[in-house]
NUROVO-552448 format. One record per residue: residue in three letters; x, y, z of N, C-alpha, C, O in turn. Coordinates in nm, 3 decimals, always signed. Atoms other than C-alpha are relative to their C-alpha. Example, Ala and Ser with C-alpha at 12.3 -4.5 7.8 and 13.67 -1.06 7.14 Angstrom:
BEGIN
+-------+---------+---------+---------+---------+---------+---------+---------+---------+---------+---------+---------+---------+
| kekol |    n.c1 |    n.c2 |    n.c3 |   ca.c1 |   ca.c2 |   ca.c3 |    c.c1 |    c.c2 |    c.c3 |    o.c1 |    o.c2 |    o.c3 |
+-------+---------+---------+---------+---------+---------+---------+---------+---------+---------+---------+---------+---------+
|   ALA |  +0.089 |  -0.119 |  +0.000 |  +1.230 |  -0.450 |  +0.780 |  +0.090 |  +0.120 |  +0.000 |  +0.194 |  +0.118 |  +0.066 |
|   SER |  -0.082 |  -0.119 |  -0.006 |  +1.367 |  -0.106 |  +0.714 |  -0.077 |  +0.109 |  +0.073 |  -0.026 |  +0.220 |  +0.090 |
+-------+---------+---------+---------+---------+---------+---------+---------+---------+---------+---------+---------+---------+
This chain:
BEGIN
+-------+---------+---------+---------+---------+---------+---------+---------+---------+---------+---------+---------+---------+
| kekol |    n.c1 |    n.c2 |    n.c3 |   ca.c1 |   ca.c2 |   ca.c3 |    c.c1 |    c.c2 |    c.c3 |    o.c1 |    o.c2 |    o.c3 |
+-------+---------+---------+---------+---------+---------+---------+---------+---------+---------+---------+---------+---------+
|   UNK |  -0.071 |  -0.024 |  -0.124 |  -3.794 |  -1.820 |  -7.391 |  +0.013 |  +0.150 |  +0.021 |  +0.075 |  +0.221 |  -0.058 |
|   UNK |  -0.006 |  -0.137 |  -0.023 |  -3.830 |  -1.492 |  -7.246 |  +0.135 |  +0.041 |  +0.118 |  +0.132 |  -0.042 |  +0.209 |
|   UNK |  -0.026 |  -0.039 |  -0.044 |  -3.602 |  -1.351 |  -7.073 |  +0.031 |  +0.117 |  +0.101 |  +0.013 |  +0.231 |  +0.056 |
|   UNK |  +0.068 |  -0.106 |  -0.120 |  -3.594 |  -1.140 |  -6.721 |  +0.053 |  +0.144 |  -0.048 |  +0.151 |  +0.159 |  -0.121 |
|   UNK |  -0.091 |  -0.080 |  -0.003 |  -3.539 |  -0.801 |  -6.709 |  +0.177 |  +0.031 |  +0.094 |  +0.268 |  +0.110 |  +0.072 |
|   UNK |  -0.148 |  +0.017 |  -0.113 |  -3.224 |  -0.834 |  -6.456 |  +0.095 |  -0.025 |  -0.079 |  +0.196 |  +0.039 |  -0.108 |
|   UNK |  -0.071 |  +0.077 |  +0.119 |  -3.119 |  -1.089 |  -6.706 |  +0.088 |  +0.077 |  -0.114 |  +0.204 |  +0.081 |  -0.156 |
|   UNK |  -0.077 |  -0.084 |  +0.126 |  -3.081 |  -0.869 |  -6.971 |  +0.056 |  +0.105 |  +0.015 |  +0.118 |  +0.152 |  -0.080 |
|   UNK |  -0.090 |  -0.130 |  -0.019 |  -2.942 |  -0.559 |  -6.798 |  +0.108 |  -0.059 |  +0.053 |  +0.202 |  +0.019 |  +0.063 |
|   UNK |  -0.148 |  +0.025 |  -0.031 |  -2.660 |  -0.782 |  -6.666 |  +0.066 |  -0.056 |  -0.147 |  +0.185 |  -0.040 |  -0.174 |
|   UNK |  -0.041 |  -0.003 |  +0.100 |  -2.650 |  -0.904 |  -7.007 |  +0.097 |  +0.105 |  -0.102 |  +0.208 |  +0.090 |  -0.153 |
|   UNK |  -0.074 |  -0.118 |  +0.024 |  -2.593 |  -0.556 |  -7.137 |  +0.078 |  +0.025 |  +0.045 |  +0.173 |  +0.065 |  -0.023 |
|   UNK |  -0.163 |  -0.136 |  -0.112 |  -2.342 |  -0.401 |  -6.874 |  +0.080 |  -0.095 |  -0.025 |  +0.184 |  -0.061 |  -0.081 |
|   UNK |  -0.152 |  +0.136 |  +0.049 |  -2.124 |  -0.744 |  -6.926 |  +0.042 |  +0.024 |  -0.179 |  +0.162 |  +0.030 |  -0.209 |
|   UNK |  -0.019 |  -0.050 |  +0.140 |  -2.144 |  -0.660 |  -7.328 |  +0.086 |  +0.127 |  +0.006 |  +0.207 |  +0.130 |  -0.018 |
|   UNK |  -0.106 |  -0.123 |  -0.022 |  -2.047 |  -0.285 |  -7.258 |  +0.133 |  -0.023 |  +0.047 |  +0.232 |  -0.019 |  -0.025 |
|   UNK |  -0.134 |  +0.016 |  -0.011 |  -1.780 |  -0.350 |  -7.058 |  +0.119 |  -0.073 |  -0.051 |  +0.237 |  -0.048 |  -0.027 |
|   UNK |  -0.070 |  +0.065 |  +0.057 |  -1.652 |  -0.603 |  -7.259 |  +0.071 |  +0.015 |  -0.088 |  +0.186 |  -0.028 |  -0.100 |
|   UNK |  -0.028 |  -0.067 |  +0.113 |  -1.644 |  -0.426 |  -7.568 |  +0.050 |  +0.145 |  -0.013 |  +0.081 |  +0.201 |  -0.117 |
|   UNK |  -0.064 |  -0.138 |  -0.036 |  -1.528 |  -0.087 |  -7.407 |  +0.118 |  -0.013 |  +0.002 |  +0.183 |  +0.090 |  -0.015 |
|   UNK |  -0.129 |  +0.009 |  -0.102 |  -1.213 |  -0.225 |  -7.285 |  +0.106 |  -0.083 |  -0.129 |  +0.229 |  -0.091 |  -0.121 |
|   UNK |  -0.050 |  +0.042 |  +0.124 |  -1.167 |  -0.421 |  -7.687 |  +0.026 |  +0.090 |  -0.106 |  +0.099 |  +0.071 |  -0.203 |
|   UNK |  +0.032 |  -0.076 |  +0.169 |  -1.246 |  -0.144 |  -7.932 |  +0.086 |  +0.087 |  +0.031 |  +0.139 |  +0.143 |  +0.128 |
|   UNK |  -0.132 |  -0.061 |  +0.081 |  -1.029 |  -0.002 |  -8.115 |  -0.037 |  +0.112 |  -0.081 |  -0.129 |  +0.081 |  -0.157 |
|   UNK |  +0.063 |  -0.161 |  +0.040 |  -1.085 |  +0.417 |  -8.250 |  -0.038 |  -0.093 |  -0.178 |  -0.142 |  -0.054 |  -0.232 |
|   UNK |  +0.097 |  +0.006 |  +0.124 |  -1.161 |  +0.235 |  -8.609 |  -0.072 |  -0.128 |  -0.073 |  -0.079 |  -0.166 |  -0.190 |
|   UNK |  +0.091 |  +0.125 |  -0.027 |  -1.380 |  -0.072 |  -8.513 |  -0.078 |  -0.005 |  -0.121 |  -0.085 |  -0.112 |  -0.182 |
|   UNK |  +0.105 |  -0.025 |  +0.074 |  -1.636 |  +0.071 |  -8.758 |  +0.052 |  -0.054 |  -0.140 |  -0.015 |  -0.131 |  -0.209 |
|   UNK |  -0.062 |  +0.031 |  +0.140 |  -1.375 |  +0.041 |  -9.079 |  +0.017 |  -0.171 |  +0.011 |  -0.034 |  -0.243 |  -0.075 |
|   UNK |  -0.059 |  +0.133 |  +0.010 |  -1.225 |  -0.316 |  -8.968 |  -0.034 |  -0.090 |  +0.035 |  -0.048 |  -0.126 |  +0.151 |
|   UNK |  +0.068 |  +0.129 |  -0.050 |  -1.355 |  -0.611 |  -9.017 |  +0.052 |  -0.111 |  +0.089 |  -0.014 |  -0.209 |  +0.124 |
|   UNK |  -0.033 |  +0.089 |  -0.117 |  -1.115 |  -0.778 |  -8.771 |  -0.028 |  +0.049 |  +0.109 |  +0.015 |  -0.034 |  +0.189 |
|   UNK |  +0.011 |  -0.080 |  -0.082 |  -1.217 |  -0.533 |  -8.500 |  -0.180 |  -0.030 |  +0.021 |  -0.229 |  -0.023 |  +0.133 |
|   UNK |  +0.133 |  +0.021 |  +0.047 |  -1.588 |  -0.606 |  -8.610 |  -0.022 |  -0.170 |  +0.055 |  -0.112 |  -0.211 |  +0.129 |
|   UNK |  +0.036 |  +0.116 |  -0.015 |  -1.531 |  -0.973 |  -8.605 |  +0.037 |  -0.068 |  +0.190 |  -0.006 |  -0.158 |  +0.262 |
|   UNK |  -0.061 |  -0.009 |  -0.153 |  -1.348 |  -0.942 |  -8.254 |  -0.157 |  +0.012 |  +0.115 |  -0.201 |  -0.062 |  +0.204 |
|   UNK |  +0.099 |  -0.072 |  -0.097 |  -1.640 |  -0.752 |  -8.090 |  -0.098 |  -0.158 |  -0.018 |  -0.112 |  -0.228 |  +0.082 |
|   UNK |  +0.154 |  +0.112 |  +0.014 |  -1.940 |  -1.057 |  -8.228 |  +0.057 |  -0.131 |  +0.068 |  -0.031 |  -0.211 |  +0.101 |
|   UNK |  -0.066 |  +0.116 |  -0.023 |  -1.713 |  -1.333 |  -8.116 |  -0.022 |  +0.025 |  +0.178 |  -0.069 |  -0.059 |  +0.255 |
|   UNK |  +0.024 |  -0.038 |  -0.167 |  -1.713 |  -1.132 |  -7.736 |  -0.138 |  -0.016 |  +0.028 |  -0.167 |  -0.064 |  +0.137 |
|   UNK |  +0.159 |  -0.050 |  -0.020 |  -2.110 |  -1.063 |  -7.775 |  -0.064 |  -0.190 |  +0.002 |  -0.142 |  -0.233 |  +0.087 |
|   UNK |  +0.043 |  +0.062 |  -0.009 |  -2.166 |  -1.386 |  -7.861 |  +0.032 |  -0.128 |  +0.117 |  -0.047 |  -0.213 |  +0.158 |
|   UNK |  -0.064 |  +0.051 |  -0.113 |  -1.967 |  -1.551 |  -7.605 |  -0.073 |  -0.002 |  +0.129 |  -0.106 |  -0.097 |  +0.200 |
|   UNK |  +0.117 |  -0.064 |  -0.120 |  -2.176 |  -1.342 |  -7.341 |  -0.124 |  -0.068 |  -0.042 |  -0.139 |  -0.174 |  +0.020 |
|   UNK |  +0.129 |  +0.081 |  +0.010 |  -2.522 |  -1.465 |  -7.477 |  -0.003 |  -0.147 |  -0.010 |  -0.105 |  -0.213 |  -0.030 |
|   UNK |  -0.032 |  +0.206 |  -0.031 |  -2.382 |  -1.862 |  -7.440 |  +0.015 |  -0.010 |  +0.149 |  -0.034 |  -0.103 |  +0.214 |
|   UNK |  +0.034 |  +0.020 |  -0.127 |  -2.319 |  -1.775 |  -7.103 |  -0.093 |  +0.010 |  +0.058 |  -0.098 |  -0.038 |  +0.171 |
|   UNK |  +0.142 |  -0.047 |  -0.079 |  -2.653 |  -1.658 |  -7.016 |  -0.064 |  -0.096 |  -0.064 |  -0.180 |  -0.087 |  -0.024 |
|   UNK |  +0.134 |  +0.081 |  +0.116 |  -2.845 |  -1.897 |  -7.251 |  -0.062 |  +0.057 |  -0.041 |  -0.181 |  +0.037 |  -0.016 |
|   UNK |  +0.095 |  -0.057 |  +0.102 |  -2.959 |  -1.662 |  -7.495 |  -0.021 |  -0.074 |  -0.118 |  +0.072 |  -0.114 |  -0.187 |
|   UNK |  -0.001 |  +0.068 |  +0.121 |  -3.140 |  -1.830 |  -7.766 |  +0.047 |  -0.040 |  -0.129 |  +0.017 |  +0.029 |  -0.226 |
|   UNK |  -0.120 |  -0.061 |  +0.113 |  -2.910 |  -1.904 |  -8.022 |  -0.068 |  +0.012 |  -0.145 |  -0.003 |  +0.028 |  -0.248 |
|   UNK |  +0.063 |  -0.056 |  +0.144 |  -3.143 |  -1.843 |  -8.306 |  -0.047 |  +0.143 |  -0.017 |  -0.094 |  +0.178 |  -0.125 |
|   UNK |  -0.022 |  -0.145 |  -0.047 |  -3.157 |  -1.468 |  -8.168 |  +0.126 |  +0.050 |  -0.009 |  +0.154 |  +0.166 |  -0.039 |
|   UNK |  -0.134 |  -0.102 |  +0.010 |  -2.821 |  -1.402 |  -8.160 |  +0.050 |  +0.044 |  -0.108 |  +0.159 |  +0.100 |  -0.097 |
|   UNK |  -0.070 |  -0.093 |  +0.084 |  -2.753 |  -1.272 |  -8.471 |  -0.046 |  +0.127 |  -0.035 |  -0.003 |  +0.215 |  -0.110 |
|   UNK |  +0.071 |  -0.122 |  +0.008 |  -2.985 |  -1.038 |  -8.429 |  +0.029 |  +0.122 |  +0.132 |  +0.028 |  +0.244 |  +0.115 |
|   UNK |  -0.066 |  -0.041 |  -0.066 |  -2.862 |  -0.949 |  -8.097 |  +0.150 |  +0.063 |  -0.045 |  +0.186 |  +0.177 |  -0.018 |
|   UNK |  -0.147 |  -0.067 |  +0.039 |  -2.497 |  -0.902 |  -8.243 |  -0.010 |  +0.090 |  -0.070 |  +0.062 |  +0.188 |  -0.052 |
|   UNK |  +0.035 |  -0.129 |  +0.126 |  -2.639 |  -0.685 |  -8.549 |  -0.023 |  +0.139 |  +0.110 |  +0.045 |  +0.242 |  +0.112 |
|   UNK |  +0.024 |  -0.159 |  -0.022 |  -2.796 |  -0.420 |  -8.333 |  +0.158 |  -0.015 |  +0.173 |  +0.148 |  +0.052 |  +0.275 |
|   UNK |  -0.111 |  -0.067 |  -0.095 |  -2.451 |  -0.432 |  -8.082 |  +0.091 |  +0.058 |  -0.041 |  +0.177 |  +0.118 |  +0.023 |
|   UNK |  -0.107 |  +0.029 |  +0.081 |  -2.270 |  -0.423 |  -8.378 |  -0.060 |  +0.220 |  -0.079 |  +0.018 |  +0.306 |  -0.118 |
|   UNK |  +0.106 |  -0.123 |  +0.063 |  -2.512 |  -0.077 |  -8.515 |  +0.037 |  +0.151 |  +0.043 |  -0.032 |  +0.245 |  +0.004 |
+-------+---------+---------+---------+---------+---------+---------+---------+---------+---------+---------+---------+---------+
């Protein structure tokens, strides 16, 4: 399943803003801050129907 480009830049800007408006100055140290953000990311790629055998690869590099 490929997905459009449109697709995935509304994908992205819905991620950004999602996770702009969650994170916390030491996201990077805490793994509840960490687990917060993949729980939002992945949330977003269920709404779009991103493949769910991709998404953890998706969350890794949002997570990067």
């Amino acid at each position: 399943m490929l997905l459009s480009t449109t697709l995935q830049s509304r994908i992205a800007a819905e991620i950004i803003t999602k996770v702009r408006t969650s994170v916390t100055i030491d996201w990077t140290l805490r793994e509840s801050a960490r687990a917060k953000i993949r729980v939002i990311v992945k949330r977003i790629l269920n709404k779009y129907g991103y493949p769910p055998d991709l998404q953890e690869e998706a969350v890794k590099t949002v997570l990067m």
